[in-house]
Wavefront OBJ file of the C-alpha trace (Angstrom):
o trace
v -28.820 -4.923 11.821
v -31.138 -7.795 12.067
v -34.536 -6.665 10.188
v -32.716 -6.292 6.739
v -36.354 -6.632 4.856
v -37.987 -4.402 7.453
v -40.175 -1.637 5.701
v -40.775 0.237 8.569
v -37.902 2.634 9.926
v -35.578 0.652 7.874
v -32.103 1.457 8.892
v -30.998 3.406 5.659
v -34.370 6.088 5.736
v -35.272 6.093 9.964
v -33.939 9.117 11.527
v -31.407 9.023 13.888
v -32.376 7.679 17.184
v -33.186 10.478 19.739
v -32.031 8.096 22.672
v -31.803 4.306 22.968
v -30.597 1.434 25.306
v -30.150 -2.233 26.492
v -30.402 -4.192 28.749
v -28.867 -7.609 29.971
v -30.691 -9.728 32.474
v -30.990 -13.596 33.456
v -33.953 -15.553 32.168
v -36.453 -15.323 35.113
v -39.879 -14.007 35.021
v -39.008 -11.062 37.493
v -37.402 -9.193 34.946
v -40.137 -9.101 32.744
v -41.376 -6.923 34.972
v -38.269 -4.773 34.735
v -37.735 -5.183 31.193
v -41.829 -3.416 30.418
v -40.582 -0.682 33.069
v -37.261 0.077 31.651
v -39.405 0.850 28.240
v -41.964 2.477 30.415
v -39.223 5.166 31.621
v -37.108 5.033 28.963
v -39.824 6.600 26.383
v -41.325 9.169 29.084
v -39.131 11.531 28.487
v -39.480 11.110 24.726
v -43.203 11.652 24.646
v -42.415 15.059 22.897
v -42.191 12.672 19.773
v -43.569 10.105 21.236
v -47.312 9.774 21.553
v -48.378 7.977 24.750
v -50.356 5.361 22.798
v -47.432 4.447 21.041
v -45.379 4.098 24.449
v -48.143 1.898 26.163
v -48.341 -0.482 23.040
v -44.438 -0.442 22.893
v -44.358 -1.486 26.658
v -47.117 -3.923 26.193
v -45.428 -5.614 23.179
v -41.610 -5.765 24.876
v -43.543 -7.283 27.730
v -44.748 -10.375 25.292
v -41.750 -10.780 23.775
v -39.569 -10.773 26.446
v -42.169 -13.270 28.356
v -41.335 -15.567 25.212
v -37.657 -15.376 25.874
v -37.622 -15.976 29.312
v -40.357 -19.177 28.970
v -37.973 -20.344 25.970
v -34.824 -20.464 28.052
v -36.603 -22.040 30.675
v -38.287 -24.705 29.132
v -34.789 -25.612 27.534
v -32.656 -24.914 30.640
v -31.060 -21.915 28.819
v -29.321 -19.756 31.701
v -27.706 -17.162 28.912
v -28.318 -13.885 29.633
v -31.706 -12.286 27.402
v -30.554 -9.189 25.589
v -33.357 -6.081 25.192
v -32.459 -3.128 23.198
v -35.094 -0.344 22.550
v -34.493 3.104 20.492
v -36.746 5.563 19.385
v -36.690 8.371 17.454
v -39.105 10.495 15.433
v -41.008 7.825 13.567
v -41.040 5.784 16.036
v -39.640 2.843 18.263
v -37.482 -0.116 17.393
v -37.061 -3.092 20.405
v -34.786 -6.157 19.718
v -34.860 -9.065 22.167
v -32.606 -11.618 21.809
v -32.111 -15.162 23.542
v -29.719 -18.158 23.758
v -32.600 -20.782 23.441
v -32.998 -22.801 20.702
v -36.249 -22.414 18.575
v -38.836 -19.615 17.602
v -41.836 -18.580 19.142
v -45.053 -19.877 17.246
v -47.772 -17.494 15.484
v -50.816 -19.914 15.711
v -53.969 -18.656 13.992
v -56.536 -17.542 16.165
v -59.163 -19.810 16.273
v -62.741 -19.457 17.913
v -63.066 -20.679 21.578
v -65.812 -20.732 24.150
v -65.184 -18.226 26.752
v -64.151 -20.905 29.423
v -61.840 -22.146 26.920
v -59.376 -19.091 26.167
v -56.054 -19.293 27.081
v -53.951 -17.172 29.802
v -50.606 -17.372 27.696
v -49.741 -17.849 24.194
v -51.265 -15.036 22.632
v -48.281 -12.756 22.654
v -46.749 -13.280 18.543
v -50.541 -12.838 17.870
v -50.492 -9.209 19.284
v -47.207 -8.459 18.162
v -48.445 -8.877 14.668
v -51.867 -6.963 15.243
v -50.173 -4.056 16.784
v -46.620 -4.132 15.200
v -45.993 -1.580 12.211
v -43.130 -4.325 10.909
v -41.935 -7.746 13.178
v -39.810 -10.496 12.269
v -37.175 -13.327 14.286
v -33.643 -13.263 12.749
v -31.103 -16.275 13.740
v -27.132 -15.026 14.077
v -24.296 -17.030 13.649
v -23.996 -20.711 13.950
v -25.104 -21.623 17.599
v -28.526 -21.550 19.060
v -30.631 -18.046 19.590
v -32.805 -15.271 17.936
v -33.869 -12.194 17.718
v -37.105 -11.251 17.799
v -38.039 -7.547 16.934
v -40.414 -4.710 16.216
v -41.330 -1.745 15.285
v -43.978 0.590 16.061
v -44.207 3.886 13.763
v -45.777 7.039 14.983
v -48.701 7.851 13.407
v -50.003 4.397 13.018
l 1 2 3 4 5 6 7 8 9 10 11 12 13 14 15 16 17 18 19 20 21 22 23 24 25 26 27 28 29 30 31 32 33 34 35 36 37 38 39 40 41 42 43 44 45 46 47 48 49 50 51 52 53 54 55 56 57 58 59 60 61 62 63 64 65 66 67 68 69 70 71 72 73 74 75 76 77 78 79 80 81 82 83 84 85 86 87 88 89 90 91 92 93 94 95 96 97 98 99 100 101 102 103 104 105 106 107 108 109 110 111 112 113 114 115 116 117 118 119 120 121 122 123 124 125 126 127 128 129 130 131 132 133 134 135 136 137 138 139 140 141 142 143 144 145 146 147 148 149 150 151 152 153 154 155 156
């Protein structure tokens, strides 16, 4: 599995996932839309071990990172499919998203900006690592792509 250096719900000491899935979808900005609800319902019925909090901060973090993917493979005229894959279980929630476009999203610092001069996109690594228990981008194979993925551990 990708995050070999994660901490949090590393493979060998998370519990078993209570339910899990993925989805495949083309790079176009509808579907990040689809890819924030399918979180959304997928962890409703998990909310048992779930807190809410933890389910809105998933959804708002899948919907960054998948916003990243689909800008990437557009910018670069990447039609490959974007891969999501979410599971949660007791201590928490695990998303991968992966893409066929070459390159990695940035993590600029954030810097101090008038109010007139903050930006409307390119924010998203920046709250990934704010709200993320663990994040990282792994690179498979020889060809072009990543994965970018978090975690989010209950309690947290």
């Amino acid at each position: 599995m990708c995050p070999s250096g994660s901490t949090a719900l590393a493979p060998e000491s998370r519990p078993r996932p209570h339910a899990g899935f993925s989805l495949l979808f083309p790079p176009e900005p509808g579907w990040v839309r689809a890819a924030r609800d399918a979180v959304r319902t997928a962890l409703a019925p998990a909310h048992a071990d779930c807190k809410p909090e933890l389910a809105d901060t998933a959804v708002l973090l899948t919907s960054e990172v998948v916003t990243n993917a689909v800008n990437a493979c557009r910018h670069t005229g990447c039609s490959s499919p974007i891969a999501l894959h979410a599971e949660w279980a007791t201590g928490g929630v695990r998303v991968h998203v992966h893409d066929h476009a070459p390159g990695a999203p940035r993590l600029d610092p954030p810097r101090r900006r008038a109010p007139d001069e903050q930006p409307e996109n390119g924010n998203g690594m920046l709250l990934v690592s704010a709200f993320a228990t663990d994040w990282g981008i792994c690179r498979h194979g020889p060809g072009t792509g990543k994965t970018v993925w978090f975690t989010l551990a209950d309690g947290v």
